[in-house]
MDAnalysis code that builds the backbone (N, CA, C; Angstrom):
import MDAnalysis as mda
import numpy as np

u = mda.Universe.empty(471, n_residues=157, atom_resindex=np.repeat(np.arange(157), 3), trajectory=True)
u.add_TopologyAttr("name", ["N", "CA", "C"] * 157)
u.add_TopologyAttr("resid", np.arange(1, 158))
u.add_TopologyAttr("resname", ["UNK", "UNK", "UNK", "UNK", "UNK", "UNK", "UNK", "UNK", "UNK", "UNK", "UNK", "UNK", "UNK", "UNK", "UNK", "UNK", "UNK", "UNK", "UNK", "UNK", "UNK", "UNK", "UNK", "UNK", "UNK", "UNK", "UNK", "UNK", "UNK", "UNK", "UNK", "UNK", "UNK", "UNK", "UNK", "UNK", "UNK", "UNK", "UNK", "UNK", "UNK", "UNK", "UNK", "UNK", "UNK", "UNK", "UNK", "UNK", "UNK", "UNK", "UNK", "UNK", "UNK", "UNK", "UNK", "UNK", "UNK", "UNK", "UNK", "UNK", "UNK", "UNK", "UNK", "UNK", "UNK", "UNK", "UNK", "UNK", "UNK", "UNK", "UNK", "UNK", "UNK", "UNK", "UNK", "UNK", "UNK", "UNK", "UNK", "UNK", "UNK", "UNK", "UNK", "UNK", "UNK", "UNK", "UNK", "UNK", "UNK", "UNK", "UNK", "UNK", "UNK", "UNK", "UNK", "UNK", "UNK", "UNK", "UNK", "UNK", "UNK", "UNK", "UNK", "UNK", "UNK", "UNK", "UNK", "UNK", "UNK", "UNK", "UNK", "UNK", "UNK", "UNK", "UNK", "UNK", "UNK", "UNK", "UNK", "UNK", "UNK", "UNK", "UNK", "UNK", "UNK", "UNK", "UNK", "UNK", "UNK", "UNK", "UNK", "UNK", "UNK", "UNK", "UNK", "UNK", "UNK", "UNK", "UNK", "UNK", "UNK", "UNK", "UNK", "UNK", "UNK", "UNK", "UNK", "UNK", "UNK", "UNK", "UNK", "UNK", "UNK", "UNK", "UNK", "UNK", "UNK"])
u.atoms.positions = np.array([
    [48.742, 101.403, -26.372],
    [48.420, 100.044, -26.002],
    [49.681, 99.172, -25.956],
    [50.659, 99.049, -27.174],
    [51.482, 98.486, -26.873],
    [52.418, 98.656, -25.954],
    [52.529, 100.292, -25.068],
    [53.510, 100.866, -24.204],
    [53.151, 100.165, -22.832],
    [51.706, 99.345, -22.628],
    [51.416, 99.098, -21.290],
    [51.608, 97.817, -21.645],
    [51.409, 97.420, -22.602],
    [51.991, 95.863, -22.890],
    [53.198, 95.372, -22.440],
    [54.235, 96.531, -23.015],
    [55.459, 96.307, -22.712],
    [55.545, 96.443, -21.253],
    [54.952, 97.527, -20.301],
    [55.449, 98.005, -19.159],
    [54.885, 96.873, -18.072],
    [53.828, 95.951, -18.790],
    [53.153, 94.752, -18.155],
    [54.176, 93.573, -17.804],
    [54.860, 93.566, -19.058],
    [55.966, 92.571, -19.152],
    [57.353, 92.785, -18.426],
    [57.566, 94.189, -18.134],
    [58.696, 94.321, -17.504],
    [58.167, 94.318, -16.389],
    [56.912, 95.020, -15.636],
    [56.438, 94.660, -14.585],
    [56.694, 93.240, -14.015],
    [55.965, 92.341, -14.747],
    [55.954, 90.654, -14.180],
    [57.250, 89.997, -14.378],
    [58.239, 90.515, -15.485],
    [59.706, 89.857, -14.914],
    [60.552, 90.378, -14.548],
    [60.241, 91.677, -13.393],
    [60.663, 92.451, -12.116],
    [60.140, 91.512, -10.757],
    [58.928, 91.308, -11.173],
    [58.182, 90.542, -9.912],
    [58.944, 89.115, -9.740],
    [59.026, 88.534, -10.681],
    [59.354, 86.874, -11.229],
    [60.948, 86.681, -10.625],
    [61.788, 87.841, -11.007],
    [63.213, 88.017, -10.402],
    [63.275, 88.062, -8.987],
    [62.507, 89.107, -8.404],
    [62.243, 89.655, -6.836],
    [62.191, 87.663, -6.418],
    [60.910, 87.222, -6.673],
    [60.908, 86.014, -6.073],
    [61.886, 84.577, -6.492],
    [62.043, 84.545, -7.443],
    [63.893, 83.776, -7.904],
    [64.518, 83.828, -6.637],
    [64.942, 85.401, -6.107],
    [66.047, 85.840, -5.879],
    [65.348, 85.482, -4.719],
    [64.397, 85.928, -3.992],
    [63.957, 85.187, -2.488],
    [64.025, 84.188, -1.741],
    [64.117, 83.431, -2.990],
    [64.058, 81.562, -2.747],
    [65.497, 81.278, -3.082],
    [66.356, 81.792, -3.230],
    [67.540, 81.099, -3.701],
    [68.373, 80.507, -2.447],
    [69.149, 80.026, -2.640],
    [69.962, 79.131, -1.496],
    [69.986, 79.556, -0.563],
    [69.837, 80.494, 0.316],
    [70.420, 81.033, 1.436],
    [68.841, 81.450, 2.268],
    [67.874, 81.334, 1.506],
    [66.775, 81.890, 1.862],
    [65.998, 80.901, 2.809],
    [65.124, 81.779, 3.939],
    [64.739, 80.765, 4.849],
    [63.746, 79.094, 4.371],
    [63.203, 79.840, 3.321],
    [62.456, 78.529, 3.087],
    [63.248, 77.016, 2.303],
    [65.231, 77.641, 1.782],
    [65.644, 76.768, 1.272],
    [66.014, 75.899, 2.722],
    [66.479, 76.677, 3.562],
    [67.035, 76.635, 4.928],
    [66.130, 75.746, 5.771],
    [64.712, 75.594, 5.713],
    [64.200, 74.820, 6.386],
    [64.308, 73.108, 6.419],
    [64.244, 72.693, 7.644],
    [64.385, 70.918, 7.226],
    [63.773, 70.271, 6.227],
    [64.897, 69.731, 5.669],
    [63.951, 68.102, 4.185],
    [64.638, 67.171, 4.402],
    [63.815, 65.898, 4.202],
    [63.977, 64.856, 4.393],
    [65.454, 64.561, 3.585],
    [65.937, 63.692, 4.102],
    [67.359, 63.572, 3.436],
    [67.263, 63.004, 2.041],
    [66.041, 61.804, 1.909],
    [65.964, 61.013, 0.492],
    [66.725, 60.377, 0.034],
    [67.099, 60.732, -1.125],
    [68.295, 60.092, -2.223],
    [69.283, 61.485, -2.495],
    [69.383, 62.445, -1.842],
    [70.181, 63.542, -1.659],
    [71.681, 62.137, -0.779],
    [72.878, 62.822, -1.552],
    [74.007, 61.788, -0.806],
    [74.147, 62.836, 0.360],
    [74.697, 62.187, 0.844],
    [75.457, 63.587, 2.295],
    [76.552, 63.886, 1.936],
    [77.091, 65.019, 2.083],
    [78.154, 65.875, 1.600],
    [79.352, 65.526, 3.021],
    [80.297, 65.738, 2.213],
    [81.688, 65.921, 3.288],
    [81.562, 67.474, 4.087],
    [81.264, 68.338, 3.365],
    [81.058, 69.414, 4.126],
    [80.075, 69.865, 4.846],
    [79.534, 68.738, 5.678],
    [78.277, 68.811, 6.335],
    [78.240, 68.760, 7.744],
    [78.076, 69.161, 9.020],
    [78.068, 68.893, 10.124],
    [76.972, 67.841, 10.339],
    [77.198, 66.632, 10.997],
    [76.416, 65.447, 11.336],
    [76.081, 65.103, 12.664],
    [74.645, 65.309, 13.610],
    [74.254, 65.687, 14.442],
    [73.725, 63.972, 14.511],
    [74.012, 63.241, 15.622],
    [73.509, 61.855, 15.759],
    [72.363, 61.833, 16.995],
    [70.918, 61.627, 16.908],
    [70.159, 61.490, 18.289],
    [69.834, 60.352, 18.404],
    [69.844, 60.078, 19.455],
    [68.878, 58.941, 19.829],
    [67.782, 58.578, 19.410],
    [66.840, 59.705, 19.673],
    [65.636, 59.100, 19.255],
    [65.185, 60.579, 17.887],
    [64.081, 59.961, 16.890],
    [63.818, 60.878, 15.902],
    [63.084, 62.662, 16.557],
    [62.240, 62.001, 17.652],
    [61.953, 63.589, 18.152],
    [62.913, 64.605, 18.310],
    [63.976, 63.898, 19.166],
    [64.890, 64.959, 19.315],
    [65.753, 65.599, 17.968],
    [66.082, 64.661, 17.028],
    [65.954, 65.490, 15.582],
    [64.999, 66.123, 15.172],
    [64.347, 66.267, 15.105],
    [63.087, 66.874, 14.648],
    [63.157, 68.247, 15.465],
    [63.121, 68.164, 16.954],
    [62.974, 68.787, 17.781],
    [64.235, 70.153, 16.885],
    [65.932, 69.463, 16.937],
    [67.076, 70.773, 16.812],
    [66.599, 70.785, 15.225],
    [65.924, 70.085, 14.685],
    [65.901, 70.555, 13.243],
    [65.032, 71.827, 13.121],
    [64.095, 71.937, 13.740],
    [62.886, 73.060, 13.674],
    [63.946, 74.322, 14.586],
    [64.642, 73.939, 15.303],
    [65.258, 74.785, 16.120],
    [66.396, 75.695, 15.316],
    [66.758, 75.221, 14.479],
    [67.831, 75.739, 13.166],
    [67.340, 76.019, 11.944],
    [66.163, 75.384, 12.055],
    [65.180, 75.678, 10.564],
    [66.037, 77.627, 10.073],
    [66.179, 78.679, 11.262],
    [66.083, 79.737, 10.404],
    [67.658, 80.783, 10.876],
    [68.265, 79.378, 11.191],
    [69.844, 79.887, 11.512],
    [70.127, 80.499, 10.188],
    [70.919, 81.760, 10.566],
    [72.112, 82.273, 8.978],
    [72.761, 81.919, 8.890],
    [73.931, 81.003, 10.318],
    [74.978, 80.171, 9.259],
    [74.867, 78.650, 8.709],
    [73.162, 78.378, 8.669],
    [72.922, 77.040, 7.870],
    [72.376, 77.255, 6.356],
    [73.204, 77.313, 5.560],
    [72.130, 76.911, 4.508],
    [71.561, 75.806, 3.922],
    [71.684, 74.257, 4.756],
    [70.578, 73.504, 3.968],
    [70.729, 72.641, 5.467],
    [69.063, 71.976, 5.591],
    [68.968, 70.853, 6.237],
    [68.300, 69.508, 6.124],
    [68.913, 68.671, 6.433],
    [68.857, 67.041, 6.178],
    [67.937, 66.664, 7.186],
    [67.219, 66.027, 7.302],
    [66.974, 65.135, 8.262],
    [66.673, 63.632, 7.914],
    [67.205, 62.743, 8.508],
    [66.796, 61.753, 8.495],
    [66.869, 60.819, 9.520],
    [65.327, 60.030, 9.538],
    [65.261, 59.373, 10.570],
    [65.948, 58.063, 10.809],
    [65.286, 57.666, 11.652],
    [66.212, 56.190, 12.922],
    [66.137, 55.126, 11.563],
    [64.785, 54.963, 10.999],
    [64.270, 54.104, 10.108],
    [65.276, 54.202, 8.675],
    [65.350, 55.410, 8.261],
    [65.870, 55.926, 7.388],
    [67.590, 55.265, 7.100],
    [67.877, 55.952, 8.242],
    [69.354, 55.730, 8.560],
    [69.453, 54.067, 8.288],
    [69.022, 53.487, 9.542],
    [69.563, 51.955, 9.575],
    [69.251, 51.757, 8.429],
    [68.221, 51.696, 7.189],
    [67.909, 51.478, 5.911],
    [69.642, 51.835, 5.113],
    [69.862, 53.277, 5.010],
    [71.162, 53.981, 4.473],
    [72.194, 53.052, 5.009],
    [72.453, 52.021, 5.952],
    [73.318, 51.746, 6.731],
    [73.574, 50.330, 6.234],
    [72.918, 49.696, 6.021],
    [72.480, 48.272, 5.649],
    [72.644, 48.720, 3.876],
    [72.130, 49.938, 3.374],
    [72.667, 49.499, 1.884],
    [74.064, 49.633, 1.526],
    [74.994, 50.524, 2.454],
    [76.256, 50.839, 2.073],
    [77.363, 50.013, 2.519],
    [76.767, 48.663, 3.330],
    [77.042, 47.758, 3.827],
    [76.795, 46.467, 3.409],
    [76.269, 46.392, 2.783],
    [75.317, 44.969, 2.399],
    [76.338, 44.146, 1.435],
    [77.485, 44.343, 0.964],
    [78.561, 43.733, 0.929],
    [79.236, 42.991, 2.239],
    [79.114, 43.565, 3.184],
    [79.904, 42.837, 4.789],
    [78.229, 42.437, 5.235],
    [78.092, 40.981, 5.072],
    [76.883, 40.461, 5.995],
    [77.461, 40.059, 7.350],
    [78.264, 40.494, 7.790],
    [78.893, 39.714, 9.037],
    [78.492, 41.152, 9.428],
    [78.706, 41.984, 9.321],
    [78.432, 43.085, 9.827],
    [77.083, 43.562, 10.166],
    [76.526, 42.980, 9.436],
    [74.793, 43.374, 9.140],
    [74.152, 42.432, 9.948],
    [74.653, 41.407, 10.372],
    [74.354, 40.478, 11.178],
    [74.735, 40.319, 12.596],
    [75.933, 41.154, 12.554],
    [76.098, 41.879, 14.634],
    [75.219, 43.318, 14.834],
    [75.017, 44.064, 13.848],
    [74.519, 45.173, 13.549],
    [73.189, 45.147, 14.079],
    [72.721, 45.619, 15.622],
    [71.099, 45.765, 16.013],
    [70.803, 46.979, 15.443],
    [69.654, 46.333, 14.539],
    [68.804, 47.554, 14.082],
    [68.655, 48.883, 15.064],
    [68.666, 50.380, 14.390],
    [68.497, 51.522, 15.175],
    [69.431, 51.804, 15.633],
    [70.714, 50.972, 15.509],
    [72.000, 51.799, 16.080],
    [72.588, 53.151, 15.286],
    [72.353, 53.525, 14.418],
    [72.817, 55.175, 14.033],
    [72.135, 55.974, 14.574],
    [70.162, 55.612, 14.892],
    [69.415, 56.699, 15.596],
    [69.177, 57.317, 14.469],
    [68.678, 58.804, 14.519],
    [68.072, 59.764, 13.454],
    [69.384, 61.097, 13.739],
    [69.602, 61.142, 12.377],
    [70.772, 61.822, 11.976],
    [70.547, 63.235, 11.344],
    [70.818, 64.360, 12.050],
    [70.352, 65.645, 11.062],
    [72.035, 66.018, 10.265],
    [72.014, 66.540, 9.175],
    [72.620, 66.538, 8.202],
    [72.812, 68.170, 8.212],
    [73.760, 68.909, 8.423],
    [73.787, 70.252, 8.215],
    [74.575, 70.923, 7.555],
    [74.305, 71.606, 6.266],
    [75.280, 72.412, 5.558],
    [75.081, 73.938, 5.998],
    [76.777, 74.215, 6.337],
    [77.070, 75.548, 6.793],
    [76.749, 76.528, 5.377],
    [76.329, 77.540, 6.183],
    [76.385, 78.757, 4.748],
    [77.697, 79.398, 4.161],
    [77.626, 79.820, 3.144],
    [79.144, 80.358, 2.827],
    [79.771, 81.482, 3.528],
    [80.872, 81.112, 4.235],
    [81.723, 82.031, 4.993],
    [81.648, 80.881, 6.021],
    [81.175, 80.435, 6.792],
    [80.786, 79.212, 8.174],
    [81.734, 78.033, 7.476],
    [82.728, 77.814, 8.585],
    [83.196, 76.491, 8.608],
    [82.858, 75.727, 9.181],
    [82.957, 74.339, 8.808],
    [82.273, 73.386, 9.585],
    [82.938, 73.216, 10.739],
    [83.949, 73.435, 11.471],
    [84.473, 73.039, 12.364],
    [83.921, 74.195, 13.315],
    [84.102, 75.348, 12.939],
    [83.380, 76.103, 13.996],
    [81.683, 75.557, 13.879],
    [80.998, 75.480, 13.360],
    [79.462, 74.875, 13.289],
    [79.413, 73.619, 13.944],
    [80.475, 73.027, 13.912],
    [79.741, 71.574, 14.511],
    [80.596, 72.141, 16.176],
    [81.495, 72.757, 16.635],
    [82.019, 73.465, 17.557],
    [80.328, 73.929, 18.547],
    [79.928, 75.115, 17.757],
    [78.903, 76.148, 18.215],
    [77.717, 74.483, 18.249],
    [77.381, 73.831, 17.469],
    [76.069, 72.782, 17.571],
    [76.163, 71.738, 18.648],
    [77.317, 71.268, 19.052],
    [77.687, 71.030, 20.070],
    [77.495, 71.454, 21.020],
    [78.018, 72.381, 21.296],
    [77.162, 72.776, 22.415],
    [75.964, 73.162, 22.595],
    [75.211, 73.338, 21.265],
    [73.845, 74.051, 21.595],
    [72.923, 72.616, 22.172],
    [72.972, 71.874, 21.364],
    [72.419, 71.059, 21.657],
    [73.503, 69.408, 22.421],
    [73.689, 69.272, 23.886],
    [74.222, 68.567, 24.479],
    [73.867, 66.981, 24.492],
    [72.189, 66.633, 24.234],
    [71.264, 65.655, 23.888],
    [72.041, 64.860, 22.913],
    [72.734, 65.984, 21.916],
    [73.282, 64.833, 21.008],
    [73.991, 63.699, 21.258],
    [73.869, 62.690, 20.805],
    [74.762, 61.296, 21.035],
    [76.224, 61.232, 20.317],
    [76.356, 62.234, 19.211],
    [77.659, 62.828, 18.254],
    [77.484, 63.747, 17.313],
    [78.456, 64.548, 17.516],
    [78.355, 65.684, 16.485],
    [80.102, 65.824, 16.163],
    [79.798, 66.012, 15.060],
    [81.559, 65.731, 14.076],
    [80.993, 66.277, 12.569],
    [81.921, 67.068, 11.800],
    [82.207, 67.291, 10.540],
    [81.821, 66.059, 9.565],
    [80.803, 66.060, 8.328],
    [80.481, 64.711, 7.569],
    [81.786, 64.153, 7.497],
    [83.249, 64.765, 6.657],
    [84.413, 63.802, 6.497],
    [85.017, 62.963, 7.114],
    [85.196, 63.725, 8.919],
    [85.289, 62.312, 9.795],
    [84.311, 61.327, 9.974],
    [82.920, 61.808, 10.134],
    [82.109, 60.695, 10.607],
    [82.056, 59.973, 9.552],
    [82.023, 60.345, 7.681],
    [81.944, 59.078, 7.647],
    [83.134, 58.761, 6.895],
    [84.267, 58.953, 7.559],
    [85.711, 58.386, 7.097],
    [85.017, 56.847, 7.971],
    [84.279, 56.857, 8.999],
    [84.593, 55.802, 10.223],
    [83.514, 54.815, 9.446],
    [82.489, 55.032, 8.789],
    [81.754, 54.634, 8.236],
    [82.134, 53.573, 7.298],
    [83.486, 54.344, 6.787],
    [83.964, 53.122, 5.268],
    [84.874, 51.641, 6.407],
    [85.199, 51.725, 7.697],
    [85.899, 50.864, 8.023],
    [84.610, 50.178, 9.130],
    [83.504, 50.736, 9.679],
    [83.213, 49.870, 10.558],
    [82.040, 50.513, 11.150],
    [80.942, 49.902, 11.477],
    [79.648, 50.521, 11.931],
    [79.831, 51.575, 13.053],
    [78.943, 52.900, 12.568],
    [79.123, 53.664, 13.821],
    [78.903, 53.087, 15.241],
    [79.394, 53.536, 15.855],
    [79.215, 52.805, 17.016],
    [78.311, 53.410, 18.583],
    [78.527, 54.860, 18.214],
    [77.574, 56.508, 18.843],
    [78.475, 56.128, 20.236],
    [79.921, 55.430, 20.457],
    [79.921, 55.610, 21.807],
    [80.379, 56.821, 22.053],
    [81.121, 57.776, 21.128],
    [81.784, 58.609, 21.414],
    [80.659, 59.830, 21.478],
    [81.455, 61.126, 22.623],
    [80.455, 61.788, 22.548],
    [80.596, 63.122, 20.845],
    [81.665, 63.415, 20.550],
    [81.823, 63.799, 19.533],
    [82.573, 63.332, 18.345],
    [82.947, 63.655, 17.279],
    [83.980, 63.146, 16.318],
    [84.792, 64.421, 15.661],
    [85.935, 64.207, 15.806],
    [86.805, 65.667, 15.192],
    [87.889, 65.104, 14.186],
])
């Protein structure tokens, strides 16, 4: 009795490991889109700017099960100008030329380990042309600390 006890217990934290190890960072379900939240955005992130939230939504489901992404952001038009106005709200002169919805909905992409961002935002670029900017998080938001995005450009390097 006690030998199946034991073999019960190594059974279920054989099973318990198997699924740990399934879900861990790299795994499709970590990989799928989440809302950005109160997650900060990383410098090592490729930053995908759309126009409108469908079309995020749209390349977010489209990368949901890429191997060289391991995490995705999304956040919307609403979202953003919200994020935009708090990291700002020291410059009201700014917030006050500033028309609402100018960042658009922003997907947030961390490369997997081995993937540089420069080749990723390179390869996302072109996959998706719709975008309004795609640049490495450190440039886009180096531009961020001096002055509202502005999306005229078509990329940022």
């Amino acid at each position: 009795m006690l030998l199946i006890g034991g073999l019960v217990a190594v059974v279920a934290g054989a099973i318990a490991a198997l699924l740990l190890f399934r879900s861990g960072p790299d795994s499709a379900e970590s990989r799928g889109p989440m809302p950005l939240g109160d997650h900060q955005p990383c410098t090592d992130q490729v930053l995908l700017y759309f126009r409108e939230d469908v079309e995020m939504t749209r390349a977010a489901a489209m990368l949901a099960n890429d191997t060289q992404i391991a995490k995705i952001y999304t956040e919307t038009t609403q979202e953003a100008d919200d994020r935009f106005r708090r990291v700002f709200d020291f410059r009201p002169d700014i917030l006050e030329t500033t028309p609402k919805g100018l960042m658009g909905a922003i997907l947030h992409v961390a490369p997997a380990s081995q993937v540089g961002t420069r080749d990723l935002a390179d390869r996302l670029r072109n996959q998706f042309p719709e975008a309004r900017q795609v640049g490495r998080g450190q440039t886009v938001r180096s531009r961020w600390s001096g002055s509202p995005a502005t999306g005229t450009g078509r990329h940022v390097r």
